[in-house]
Structures are given as structure tokens and as C-alpha cells.
N, C-alpha and C positions, 0 to 999 in steps of 0.2 A: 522604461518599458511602456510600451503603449497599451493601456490599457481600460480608456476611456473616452471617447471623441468629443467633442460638442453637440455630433446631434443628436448623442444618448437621452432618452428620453425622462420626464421625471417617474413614466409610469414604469419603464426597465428598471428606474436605479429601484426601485422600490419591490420588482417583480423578481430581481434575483436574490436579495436578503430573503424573501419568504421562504422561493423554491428550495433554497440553500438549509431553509432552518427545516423546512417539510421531510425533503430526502434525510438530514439528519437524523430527525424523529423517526421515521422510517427504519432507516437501519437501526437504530440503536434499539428497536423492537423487538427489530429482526436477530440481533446478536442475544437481546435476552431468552428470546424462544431458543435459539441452536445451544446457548448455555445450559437452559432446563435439559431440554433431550439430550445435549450430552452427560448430566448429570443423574436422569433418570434411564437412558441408555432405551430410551422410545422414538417417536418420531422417525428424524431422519438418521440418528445419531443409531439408531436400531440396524440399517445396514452395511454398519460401518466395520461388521466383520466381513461379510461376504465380498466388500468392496476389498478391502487388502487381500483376500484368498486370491482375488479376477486379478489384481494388479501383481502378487507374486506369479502369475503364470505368463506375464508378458515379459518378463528381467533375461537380459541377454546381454552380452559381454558389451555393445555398442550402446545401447541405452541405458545402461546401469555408467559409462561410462562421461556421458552427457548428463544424467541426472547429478552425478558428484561436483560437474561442472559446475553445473546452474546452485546448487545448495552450497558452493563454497562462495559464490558471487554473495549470498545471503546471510553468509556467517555478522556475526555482530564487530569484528577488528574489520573486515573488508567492507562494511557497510560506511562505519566511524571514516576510515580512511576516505571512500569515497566521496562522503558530505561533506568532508573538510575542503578535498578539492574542488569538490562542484563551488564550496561555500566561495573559494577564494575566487575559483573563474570567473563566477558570478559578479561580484565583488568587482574585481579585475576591469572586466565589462564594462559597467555601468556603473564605475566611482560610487554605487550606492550601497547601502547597509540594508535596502528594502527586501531585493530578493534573498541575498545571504542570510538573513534574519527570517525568514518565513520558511525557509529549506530546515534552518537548527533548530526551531520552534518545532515544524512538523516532526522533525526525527524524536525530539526530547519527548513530545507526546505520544507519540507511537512506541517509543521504550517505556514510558508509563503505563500507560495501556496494558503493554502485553507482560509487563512485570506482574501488575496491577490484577489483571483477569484471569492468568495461570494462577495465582494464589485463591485467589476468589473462587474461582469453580473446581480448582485441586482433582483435574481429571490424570489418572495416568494415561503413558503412552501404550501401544501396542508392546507385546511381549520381545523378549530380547530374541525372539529364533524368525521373528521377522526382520530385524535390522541390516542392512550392510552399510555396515561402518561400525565406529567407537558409539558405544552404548550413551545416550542421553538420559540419566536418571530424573530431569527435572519435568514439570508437569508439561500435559500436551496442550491443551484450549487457552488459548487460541496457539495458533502457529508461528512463531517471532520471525521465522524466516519469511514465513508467507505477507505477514502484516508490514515489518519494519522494510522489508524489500519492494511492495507494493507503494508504499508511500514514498519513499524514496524516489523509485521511477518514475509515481503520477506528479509529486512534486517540481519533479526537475523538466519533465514535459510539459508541465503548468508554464512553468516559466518562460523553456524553450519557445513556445507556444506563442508566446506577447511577444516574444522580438522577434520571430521569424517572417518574413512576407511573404514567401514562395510555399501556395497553396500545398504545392507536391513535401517540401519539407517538414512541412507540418503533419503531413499525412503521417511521412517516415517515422516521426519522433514517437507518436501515439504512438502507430504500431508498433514499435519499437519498445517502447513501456509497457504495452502490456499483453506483449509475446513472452518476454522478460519474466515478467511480472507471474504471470500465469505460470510458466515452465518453473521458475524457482517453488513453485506452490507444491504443482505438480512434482516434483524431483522430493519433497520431503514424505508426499502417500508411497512414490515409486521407492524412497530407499528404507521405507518402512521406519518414521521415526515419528508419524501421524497418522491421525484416523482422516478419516474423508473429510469429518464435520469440523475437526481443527482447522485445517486447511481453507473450508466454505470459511468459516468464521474467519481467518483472518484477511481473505479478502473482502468481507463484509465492512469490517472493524475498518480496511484501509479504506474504504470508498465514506464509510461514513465519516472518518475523520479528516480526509481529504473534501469533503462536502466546506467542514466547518471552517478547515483552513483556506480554502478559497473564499468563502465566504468576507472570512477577516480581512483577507487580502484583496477584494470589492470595496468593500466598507472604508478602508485604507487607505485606498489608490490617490495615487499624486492626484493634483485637480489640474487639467488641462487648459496650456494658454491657447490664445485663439487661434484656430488656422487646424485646433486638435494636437500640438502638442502638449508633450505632458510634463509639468514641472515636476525636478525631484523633489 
């Protein structure tokens, strides 16, 4: 993957380790504050009833049917399945263990994460007469589907990203990830199995922790022979 040229500067190699540790800290701010308010049920975490009452009034037999969609792409077997594949085509690819190993690393930390923060802030979910579907007893904050599927997507667009050359493809991919991304969020407030702030929180948690694994993945990077390519 190309992902460092020669006329990289020494002031960039240096300008994006910071940016990358900055927006961290940032979010991981930003996730402690949405964890108090959903813990103390103020803030933002405070209209997170009236937000489910507005969103039970838009449920119609087509959209409730597209949200099951999107939230079974999110489930944790269909996630596993998917990283394995991506991990192999990757792999496949580029005879390399770089990107397949930065895809299974991001997934392993984002299942940490959201194991890790459900217990920690031990919010429940919204009551069982908002639900459609099979009742979820385990905790709501953050949102596993929202977080583990968000990383998933901006991961495998991270990578996309490095080996594609056609400007318009690259466009595709993004949006692609986080259309995706968003709609799977979206689809757990729509089938009432989350609060608004679950939701914010776990694409917070995915952007912060996609900060730090790109990050790694800068720090990492093959060092380029001349001409700008890039040894493995």
C-alpha cells in the first residue's frame, strides 16, 4: 500500500502523530462527558426520551424494514464473518499481514471497548414496549452495533483508500462507509433498542479509536524506496 512518498515532509511525518494523538484526546473527552450525562440522565442524555417518542412516530412498514436491514449487517456473527473476509482479501491482495493485522487489531479493540464501557457505565436500554424485535437485556452505552460496525467500515475504507488511484473511487468508498455506518446507528434509535446518546457515543468511541489505529498505522508504514514506492 502506498502510503508514504518521498516528498513527505519531516514536518508532516511529525504533524500527523500529533493531530492523530489531539483528535484522540478529544474524543475520549468527549465520550466521558456523554457517559456522565447518560449516567446522570442531564445534558444531552436528558432528551433522550422525547428523541425515541419523535422517532416511534416515523416507523412504517418500509423503514422499519430497511432498519432490520442495516442492524443485522451490525450484528456481532455478521461483523466476525465479514473481517475475516475482508482480513483474507486483504491479505490476498497484497501477500502482506500489514493491512489484515490493522483490520483484526481495530475489530479486537472496538469489541473491547464496547464490552468494556457497557459494564462500566451499566446504563439500561429503553423499555421493552419500544422495541421491534427480540428483546436485548444487556446494557445500552455505548452502542456495539453503532461502534463495532463504524470501525469496521472506516477501517476497511482506511485501507481501500491507500490502494485505490481513481479520485471518483475513493470518493465511493468513504461515502460508502459512512452511509453504512450512520444508517446501522441509526436503525438501533429507529428499532428502539437505544437511546439517542448510545448511539452519539458509539460513533464517537469509533472515530476516536479509528484516530489511534490510523495513527499506528502512519507510525508503521513500510518506508518507501526511491521513485516513492513502498517496501513491505
Amino acid at each position: 500500500m502506498t502510503l508514504l512518498n518521498e516528498r513527505t515532509t519531516p514536518r508532516l511525518r511529525y504533524a500527523v502523530p500529533v493531530a492523530g494523538v489531539a483528535v484522540a484526546v478529544a474524543g475520549t473527552i468527549g465520550v466521558g462527558a456523554l457517559a456522565d450525562s447518560a449516567n446522570e440522565a442531564n445534558g444531552l442524555a436528558a432528551f433522550d426520551p422525547r428523541l425515541t417518542t419523535d422517532v416511534l412516530r416515523l416507523r412504517s412498514t418500509p423503514l422499519t424494514d430497511v432498519a432490520r436491514a442495516l442492524t443485522f449487517i451490525g450484528d456481532v456473527p455478521v461483523l466476525c464473518l465479514l473481517t475475516v473476509l475482508a482480513a483474507f482479501l486483504f491479505w490476498r491482495r497484497t501477500r502482506s499481514y500489514r493491512a489484515p493485522g490493522l483490520l483484526l487489531v481495530a475489530m479486537a479493540g472496538s469489541a473491547a471497548l464496547t464490552y468494556g464501557l457497557k459494564l462500566l457505565v451499566a446504563r439500561h436500554r429503553p423499555g421493552t414496549a419500544y422495541v421491534l424485535g427480540p428483546v436485548d437485556n444487556g446494557f445500552a452505552f455505548p452502542s456495539g452495533h453503532t461502534l463495532n460496525s463504524a470501525v469496521f467500515f472506516g477501517t476497511v475504507a482506511a485501507l481501500l483508500v491507500a490502494v485505490l488511484r481513481a479520485r471518483l473511487a475513493r470518493a465511493a468508498v468513504i461515502a460508502g462507509a459512512v452511509l453504512v455506518s450512520l444508517g446501522i446507528g441509526l436503525s438501533r434509535l429507529y428499532l428502539g433498542y437505544h437511546w439517542a446518546t448510545d448511539v452519539l457515543a458509539g460513533w464517537l468511541i469509533a472515530m476516536t479509536w479509528l484516530t489511534i489505529i490510523g495513527t499506528i498505522g502512519y507510525l508503521t508504514r513500510p518506508a518507501p524506496e526511491p521513485g516513492g514506492r513502498v517496501i513491505r
